[in-house]
C-alpha positions as CSV (number, residue, x, y, z in Angstrom):
1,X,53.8,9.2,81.0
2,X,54.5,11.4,78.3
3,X,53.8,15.5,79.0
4,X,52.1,17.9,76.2
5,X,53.9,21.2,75.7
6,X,51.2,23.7,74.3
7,X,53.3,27.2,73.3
8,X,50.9,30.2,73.2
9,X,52.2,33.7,72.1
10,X,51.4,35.2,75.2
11,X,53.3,38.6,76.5
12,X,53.8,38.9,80.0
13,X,51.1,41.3,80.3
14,X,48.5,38.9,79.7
15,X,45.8,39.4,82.4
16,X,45.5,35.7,84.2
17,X,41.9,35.3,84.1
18,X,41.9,35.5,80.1
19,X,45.0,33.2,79.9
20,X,43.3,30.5,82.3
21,X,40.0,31.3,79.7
22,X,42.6,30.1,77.2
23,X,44.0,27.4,78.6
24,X,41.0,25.6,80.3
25,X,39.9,23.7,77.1
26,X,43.2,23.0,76.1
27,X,44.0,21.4,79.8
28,X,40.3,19.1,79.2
29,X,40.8,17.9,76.0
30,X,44.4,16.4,77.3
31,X,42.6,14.9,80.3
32,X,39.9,13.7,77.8
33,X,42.1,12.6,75.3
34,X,44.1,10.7,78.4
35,X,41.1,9.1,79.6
36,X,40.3,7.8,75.8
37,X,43.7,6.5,75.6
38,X,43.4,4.4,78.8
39,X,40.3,3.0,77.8
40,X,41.7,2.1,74.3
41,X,45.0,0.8,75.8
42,X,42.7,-1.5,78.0
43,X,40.4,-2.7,75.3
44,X,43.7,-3.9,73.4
45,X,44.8,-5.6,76.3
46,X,42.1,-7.3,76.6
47,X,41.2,-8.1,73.2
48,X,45.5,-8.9,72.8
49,X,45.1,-10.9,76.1
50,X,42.5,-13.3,74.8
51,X,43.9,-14.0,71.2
52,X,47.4,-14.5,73.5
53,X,45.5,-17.5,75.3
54,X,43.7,-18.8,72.4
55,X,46.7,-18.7,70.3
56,X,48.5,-20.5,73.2
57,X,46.4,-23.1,73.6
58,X,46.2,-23.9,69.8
59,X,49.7,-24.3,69.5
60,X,50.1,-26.6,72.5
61,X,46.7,-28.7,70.7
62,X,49.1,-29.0,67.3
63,X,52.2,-29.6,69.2
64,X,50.8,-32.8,71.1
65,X,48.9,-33.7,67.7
66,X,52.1,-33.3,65.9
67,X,54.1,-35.0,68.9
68,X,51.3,-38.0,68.7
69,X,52.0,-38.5,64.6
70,X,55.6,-39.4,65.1
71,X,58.4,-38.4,62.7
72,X,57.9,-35.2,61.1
73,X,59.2,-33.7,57.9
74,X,62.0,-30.6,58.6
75,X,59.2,-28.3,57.0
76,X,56.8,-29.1,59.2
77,X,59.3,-28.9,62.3
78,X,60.3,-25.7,60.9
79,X,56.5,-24.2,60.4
80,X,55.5,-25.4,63.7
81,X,58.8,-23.4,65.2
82,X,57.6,-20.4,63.4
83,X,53.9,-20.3,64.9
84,X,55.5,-21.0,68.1
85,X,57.5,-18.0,68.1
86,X,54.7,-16.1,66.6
87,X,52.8,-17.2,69.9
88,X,55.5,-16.7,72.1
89,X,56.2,-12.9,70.4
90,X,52.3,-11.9,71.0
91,X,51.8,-13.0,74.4
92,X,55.1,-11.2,75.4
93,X,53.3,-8.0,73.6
94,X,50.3,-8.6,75.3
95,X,51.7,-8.5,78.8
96,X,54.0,-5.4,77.7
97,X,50.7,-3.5,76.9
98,X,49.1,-4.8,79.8
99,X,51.9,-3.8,82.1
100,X,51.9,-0.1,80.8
101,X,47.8,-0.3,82.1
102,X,48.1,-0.9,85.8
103,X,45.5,-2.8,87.2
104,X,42.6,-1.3,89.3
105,X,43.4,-1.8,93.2
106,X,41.6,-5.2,94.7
């Protein structure tokens, strides 16, 4: 988890009730602005998680229609290669994103 740095030009005579009066609404909007980022990161996830499957499962529906066809023209092979790495480079994304949102205890 990456840590804010906020640099105030305070002097070392700064009373520390006025310094805390300064600092308070910096401290919430960095715990609000955390809280946002988890909930974003999670609704990505999710979202990324489901195109992931649905991607997944379309690929392996034209791989067995393909496979069913027969002979196949090197195009084809090749653009069937290239959605298959396109599914295999999302659903890798997906589960990096999810793995930097751990998941609530059972």
């Amino acid at each position: 988890m990456h840590q804010a740095v906020i640099l105030l030009p305070i002097s070392p005579t700064v009373d520390a009730q006025p310094l805390a009066d300064i600092l308070l609404p910096y401290l919430k909007r960095i715990i609000m602005n955390q809280a946002e980022l988890k909930t974003a990161l999670e609704t990505i996830g999710t979202a990324l998680s489901g195109v992931a499957a649905q991607l997944d499962k379309a690929t392996n529906e034209i791989v067995i229609a393909i496979s069913n066809q027969g002979n196949t023209t090197p195009e084809v092979d090749a653009a069937l290669a290239g959605l298959q790495a396109v599914a295999t480079a999302l659903s890798a994304a997906s589960q990096t994103l999810d793995d930097l949102n751990p998941d609530a205890p059972a």
